[in-house]
C-alpha positions, 0 to 999 in steps of 0.5 A: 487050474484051467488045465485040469478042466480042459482035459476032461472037455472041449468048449462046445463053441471051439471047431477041432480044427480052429486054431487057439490063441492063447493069452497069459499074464504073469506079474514078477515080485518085487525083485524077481523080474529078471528070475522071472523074465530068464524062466519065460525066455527058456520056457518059450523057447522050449515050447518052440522047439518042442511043441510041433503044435504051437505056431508061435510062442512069444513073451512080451514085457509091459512097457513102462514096467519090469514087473508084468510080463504077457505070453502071446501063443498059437497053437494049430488046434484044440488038441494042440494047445490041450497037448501043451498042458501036459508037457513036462516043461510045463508042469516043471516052469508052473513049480518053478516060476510060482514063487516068483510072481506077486500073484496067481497068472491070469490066462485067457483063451481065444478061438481064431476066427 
């Protein structure tokens, strides 16, 4: 998974001091949406309240679909955003949205400029 490799190193192109956006999406299983979505809800209200380095952390659904939802995140740097991969809430929401999705999440990662 991507945590584990961004432990051991930083993208050479990514200034400490850039803020990281980050991107995830999510697709529920075929009557899960609601289980999925109520997982999202308190997982990113924990990240608000929790993660001084998260700027934003906001869950979107798909319009026009129940199924696929997308996380939208900011955080203040590099650290900051390797920092959120080690929290405990995010190690307990990985084990317990997994059996709810119809397939692995997709996650991409931006540098602001």
């Amino acid at each position: 998974m991507v945590w584990e490799v961004l432990r051991e190193q930083q993208p050479a192109t990514t200034p400490r001091s850039a803020s990281v956006c980050l991107i995830v999406r999510a697709e529920a299983k075929a009557g899960q949406e609601e289980r999925v979505e109520k997982l999202l809800r308190e997982f990113a209200y924990q990240v608000r309240n929790e993660e001084l380095g998260c700027d934003s952390y906001t869950v979107t659904r798909m319009i026009g679909s129940d199924s696929f939802f997308a996380a939208h995140a900011r955080f203040i740097d590099f650290e900051a955003f390797r920092a959120h991969g080690e929290t405990d809430h995010m190690h307990s929401i990985m084990a317990r949205l997994a059996p709810h999705l119809a397939a692995p999440f997709g996650m991409e990662i931006y540098s602001e400029v």
